[in-house]
C-alpha positions in Angstrom: 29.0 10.7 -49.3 26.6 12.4 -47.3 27.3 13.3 -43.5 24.8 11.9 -40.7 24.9 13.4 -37.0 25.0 10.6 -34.1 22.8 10.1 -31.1 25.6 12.1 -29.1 24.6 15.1 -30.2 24.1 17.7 -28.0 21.8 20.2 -30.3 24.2 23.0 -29.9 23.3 24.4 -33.2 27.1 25.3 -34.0 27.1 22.9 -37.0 23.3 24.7 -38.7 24.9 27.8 -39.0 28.2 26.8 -40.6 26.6 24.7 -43.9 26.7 26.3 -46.9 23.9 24.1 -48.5 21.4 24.7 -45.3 21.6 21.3 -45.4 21.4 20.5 -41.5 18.3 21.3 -39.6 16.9 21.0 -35.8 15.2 17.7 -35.2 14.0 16.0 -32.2 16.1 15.5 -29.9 19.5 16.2 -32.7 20.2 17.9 -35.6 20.3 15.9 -38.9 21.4 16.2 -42.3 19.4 16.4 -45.7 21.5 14.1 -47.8 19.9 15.1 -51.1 21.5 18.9 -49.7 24.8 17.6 -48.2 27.8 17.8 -50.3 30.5 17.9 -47.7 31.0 21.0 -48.5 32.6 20.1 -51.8 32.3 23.0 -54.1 32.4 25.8 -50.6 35.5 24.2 -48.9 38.5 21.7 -48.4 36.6 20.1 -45.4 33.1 19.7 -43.9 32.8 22.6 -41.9 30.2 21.0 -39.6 32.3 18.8 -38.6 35.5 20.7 -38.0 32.9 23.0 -35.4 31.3 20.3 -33.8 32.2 20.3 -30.2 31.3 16.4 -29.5 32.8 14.8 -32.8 29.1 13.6 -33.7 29.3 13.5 -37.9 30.5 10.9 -39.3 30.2 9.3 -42.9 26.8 8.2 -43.9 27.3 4.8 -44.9 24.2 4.5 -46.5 25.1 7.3 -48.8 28.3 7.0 -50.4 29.1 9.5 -52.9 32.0 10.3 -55.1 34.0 13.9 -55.2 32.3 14.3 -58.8 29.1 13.7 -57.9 29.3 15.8 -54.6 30.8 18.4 -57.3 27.7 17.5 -59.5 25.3 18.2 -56.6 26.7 21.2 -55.5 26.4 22.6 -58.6 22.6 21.8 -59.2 22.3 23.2 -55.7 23.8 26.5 -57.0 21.9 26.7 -60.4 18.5 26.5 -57.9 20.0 29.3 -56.2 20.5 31.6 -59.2 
């Protein structure tokens, strides 16, 4: 599953500089989150570190993007092979 930030955020930009995958970026008027670079931080950590420094509690689940562990695994690792 991909994360997706609500309309409560508060653009505080704590969350940007904590994803691995520079997967979240500034829109207008909140941040949101590239699914196609959003791995929950599989791969990089135990949890989503965007949402354990988010001050307001505004990621949630991205219904529309449901994902298993493997293929979160699979797309961190394509993300890394870019990378190299």
């Amino acid at each position: 599953m991909s994360l997706i930030i609500t309309d409560s955020c508060i653009a505080c930009d704590a969350c940007r500089e904590e994803c691995p995958n520079y997967a979240i970026e500034e829109g207008d008027p909140i941040y949101i989150i590239d699914p196609d670079r959003c791995t929950e931080c599989v791969g990089h950590y135990d949890e989503p570190q965007c949402v354990e420094v988010c001050p307001v509690d505004c990621i949630i689940i991205d219904s529309d993007n449901t994902e298993s562990r493997e293929e979160l695994m699979f797309k961190y690792e394509q993300l890394m092979d870019e990378e190299a």
